[in-house]
VMD Tcl script that draws the C-alpha trace (Angstrom):
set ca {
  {110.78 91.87 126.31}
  {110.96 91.89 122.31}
  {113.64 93.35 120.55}
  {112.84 94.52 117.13}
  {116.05 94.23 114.71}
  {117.62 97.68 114.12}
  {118.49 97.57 110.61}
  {120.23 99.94 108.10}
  {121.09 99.10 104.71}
  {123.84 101.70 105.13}
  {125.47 99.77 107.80}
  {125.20 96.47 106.50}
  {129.15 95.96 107.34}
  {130.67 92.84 108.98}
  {130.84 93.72 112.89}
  {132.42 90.11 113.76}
  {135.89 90.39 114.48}
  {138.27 90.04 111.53}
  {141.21 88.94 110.87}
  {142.53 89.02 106.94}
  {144.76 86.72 106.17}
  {146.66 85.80 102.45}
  {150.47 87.15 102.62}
  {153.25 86.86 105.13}
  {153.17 90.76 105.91}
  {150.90 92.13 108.48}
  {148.79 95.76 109.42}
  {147.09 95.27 112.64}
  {143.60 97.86 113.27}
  {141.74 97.35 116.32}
  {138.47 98.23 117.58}
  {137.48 100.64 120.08}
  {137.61 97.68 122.82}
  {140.81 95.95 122.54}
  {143.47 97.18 124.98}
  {146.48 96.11 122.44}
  {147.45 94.59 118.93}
  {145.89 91.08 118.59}
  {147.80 87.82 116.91}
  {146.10 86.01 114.40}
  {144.18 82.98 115.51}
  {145.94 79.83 115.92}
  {144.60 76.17 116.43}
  {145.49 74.68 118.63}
  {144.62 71.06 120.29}
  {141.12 71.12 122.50}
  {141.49 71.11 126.10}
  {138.69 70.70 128.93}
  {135.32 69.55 128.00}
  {134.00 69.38 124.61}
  {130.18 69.09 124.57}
  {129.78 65.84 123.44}
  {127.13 65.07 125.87}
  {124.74 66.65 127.51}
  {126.72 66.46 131.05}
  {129.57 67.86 129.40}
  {127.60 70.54 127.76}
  {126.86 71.50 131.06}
  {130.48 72.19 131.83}
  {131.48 74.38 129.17}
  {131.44 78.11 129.29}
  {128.21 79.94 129.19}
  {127.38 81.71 126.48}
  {123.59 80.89 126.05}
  {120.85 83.60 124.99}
  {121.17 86.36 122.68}
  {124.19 88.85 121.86}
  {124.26 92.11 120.74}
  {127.63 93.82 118.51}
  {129.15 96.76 119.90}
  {131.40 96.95 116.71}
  {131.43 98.06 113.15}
  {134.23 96.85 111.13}
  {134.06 97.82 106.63}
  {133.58 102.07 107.22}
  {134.67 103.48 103.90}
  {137.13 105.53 106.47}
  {138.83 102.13 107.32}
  {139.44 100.65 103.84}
  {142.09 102.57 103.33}
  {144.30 101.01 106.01}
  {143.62 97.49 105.11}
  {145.49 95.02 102.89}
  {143.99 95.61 99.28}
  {144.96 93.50 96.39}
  {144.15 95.84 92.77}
  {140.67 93.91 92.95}
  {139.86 94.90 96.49}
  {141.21 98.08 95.73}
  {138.76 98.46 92.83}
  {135.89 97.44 94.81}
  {136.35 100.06 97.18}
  {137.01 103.01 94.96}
  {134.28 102.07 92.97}
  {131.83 102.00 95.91}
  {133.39 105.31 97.31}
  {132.99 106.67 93.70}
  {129.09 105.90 93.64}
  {128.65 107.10 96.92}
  {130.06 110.30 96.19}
  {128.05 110.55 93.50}
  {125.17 109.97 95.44}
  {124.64 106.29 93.68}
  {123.51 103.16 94.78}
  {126.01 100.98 95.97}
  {125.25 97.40 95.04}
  {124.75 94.54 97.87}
  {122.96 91.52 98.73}
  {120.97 92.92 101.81}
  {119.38 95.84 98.69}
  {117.91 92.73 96.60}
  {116.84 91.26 100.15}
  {119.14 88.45 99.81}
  {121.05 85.76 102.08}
  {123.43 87.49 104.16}
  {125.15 84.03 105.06}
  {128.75 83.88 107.19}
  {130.57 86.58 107.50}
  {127.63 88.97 106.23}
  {124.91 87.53 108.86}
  {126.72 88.94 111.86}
  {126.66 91.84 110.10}
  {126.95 94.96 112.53}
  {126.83 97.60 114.35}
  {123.96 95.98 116.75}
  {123.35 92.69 115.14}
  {121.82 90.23 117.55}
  {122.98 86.81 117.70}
  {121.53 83.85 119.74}
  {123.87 80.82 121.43}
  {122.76 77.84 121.72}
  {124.20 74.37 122.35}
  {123.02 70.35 121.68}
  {126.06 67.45 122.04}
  {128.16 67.71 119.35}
  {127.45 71.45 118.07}
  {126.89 74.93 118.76}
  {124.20 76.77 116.92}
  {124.58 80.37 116.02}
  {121.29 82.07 115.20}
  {120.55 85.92 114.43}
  {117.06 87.23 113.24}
  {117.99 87.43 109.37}
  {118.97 83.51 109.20}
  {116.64 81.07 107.38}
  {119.10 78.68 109.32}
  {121.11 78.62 112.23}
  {125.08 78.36 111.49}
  {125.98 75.10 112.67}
  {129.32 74.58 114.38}
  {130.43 70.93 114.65}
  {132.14 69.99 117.50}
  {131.97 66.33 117.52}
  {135.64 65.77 115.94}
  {134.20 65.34 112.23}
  {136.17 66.85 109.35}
  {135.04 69.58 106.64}
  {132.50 68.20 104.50}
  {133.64 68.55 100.83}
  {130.86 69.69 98.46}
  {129.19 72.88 96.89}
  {130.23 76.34 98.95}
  {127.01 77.67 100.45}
  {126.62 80.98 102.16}
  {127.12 79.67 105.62}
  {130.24 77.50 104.61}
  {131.03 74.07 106.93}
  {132.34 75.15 109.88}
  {133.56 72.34 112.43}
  {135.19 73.72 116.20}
  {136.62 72.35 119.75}
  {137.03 74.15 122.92}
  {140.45 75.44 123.73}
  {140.87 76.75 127.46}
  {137.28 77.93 127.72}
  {137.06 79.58 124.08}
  {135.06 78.14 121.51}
  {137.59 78.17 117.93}
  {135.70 77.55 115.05}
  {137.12 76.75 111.69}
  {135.10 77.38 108.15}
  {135.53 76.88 104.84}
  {133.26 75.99 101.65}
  {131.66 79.87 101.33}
  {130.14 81.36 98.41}
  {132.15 83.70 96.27}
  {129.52 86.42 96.67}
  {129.42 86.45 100.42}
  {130.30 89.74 102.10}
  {132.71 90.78 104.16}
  {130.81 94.36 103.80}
  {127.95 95.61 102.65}
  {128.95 95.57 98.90}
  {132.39 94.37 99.15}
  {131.98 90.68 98.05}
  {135.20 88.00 99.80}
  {135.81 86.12 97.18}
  {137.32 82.42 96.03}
  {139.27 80.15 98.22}
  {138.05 81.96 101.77}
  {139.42 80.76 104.92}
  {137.60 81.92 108.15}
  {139.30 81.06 111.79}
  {137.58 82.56 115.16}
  {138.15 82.47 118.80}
  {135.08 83.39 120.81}
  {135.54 84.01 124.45}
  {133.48 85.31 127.56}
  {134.99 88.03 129.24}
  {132.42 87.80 132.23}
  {129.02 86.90 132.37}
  {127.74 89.25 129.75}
  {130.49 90.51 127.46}
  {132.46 88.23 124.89}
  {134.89 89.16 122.60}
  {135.24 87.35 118.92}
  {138.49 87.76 116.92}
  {138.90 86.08 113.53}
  {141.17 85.22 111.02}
  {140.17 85.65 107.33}
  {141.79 83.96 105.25}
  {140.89 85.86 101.76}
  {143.14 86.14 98.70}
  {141.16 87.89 96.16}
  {140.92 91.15 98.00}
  {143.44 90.68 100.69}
  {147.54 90.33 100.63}
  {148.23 89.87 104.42}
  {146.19 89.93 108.04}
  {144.46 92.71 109.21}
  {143.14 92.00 112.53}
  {140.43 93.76 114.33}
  {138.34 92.58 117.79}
  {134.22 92.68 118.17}
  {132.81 92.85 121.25}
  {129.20 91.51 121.87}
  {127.12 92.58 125.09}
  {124.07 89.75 126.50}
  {121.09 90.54 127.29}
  {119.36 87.92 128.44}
  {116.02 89.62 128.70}
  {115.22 89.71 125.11}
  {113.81 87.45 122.45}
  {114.42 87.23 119.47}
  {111.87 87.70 117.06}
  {111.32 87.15 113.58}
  {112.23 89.40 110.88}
  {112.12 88.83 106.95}
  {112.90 90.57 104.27}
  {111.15 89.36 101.06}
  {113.28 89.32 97.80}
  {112.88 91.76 95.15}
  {111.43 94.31 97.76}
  {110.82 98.00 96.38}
  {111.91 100.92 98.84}
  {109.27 102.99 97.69}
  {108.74 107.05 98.10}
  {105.17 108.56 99.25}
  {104.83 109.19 95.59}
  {105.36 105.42 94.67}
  {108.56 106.41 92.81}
  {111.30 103.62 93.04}
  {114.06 104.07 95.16}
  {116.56 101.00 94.31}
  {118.21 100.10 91.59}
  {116.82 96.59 90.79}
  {119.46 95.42 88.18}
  {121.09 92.46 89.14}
  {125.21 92.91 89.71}
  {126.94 91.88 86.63}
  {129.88 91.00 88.34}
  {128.49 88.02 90.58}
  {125.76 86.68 88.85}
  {125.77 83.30 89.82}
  {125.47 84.33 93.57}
  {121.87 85.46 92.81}
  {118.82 83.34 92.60}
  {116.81 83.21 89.46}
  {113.76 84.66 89.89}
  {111.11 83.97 87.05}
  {109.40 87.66 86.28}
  {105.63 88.24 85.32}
  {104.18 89.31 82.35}
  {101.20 90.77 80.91}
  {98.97 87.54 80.01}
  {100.43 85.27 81.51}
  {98.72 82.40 83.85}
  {100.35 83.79 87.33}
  {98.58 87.11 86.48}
  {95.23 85.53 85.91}
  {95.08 87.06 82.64}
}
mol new
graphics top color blue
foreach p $ca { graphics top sphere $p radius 0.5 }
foreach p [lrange $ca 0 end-1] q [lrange $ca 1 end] { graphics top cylinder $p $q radius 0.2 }
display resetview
């Protein structure tokens, strides 16, 4: 069975379980499937087997094949209750603004770009594949160019350029898999149109519940547009009869009407500029035009 991607522009929102981290005071919001309040994540040392070889990959907690999100986290209705610094504030009152205007709310998944980490697990219904080699666990959803590698072999962060996935290293800790990641792009989104940030620090616990439900929570780390946690649980349901298939979306795309009129505003975001490739344009006469 094949599983197309359902995709909405208008619901490109982070569905992986958040937590926001940057102050010593806390708001707690949960999602429709957690029973009570969750803590922040917390490292602690690994315990039990740690996938370092392929016999002890065999003895860690299943969580092969694909995953769907049950959760939505980034509704304009739940802005309100989180954490905003006077730049995160801004963001969202400008983006509730231009939607009330009926505008055109700028994001990377309109220009067709990298989602990355947290944006790629982007929600509701996102589908994310498991995998696992010695030494790492591979996250993969349909939008990737590249799986997100988490490295599990006791290495340390790499230190160089952010990139939209970030380095993210991990152990196992009584049968959940805590991952750790740092190094991401200022213009990576937390939802669609709300860009994280400098200095982000991402922490998650993922953890089967049974044989096809697990439950991610995640501590974001994020002082730009955050002043203390705000923690929230995702739930993700297996279904191990589908496979994933390929989906692309080519940048600079044109949502076009039946009349050909343009639909998207094209203009690139003054704000991050940086975050978008350079993409060289054609002109009238000149050699890519055969003119």
């Amino acid at each position: 069975m094949s599983q197309p991607r359902p995709w909405s522009l208008a619901a490109c929102a982070l569905s992986c379980a958040v937590v926001l981290s940057a102050g010593a005071s806390a708001q707690t919001g949960s999602a429709k499937t957690a029973d009570a309040p969750v803590a922040p994540v917390v490292i602690g040392a690994p315990s039990g087997p740690q996938g370092d070889t392929w016999d002890s990959v065999k003895q860690l907690p299943d969580l092969y094949g694909p995953w769907r999100s049950m959760d939505l986290i980034g509704r304009p209705q739940d802005m309100a209750s989180m954490p905003l610094t006077a730049k995160g504030k801004a963001i969202v009152e400008q983006n509730a603004k231009t939607r009330a205007g009926g505008g055109d709310v700028e994001g990377r998944a309109k220009y067709c770009l990298t989602l990355g980490f947290p944006g790629g697990m982007a929600g509701p219904e996102e589908i994310t594949e498991i995998l696992y080699v010695p030494g790492r666990v591979i996250f993969s959803d349909v939008e990737a160019t590249s799986g997100r590698m988490i490295y599990t072999d006791g290495r340390k962060h790499h230190v160089g350029p952010p990139s939209m996935r970030g380095d993210s290293i991990g152990h196992w800790e009584n049968g959940s898999l805590v991952i750790d990641t740092i190094g991401l792009q200022r213009g990576n989104e937390i939802a669609y149109g709300f860009p994280i940030g400098d200095n982000v620090h991402i922490t998650e616990r993922v953890t089967p519940k049974d044989h096809n439900t697990m439950v991610i929570v995640t501590t974001f780390d994020a002082p730009d547009i955050f002043t203390a946690t705000y923690t929230h649980v995702a739930t993700y349901q297996r279904h191990e009869d589908w496979q994933m298939t390929e989906w692309d979306c080519a940048q600079n795309n044109r949502d076009l009407t039946g009349t050909g009129a343009q639909q998207m505003n094209l203009t690139l975001p003054e704000e991050h500029p940086e975050t978008l490739p350079s993409t060289p344009r054609r002109t009238k006469g000149s050699r890519r035009d055969g003119n």
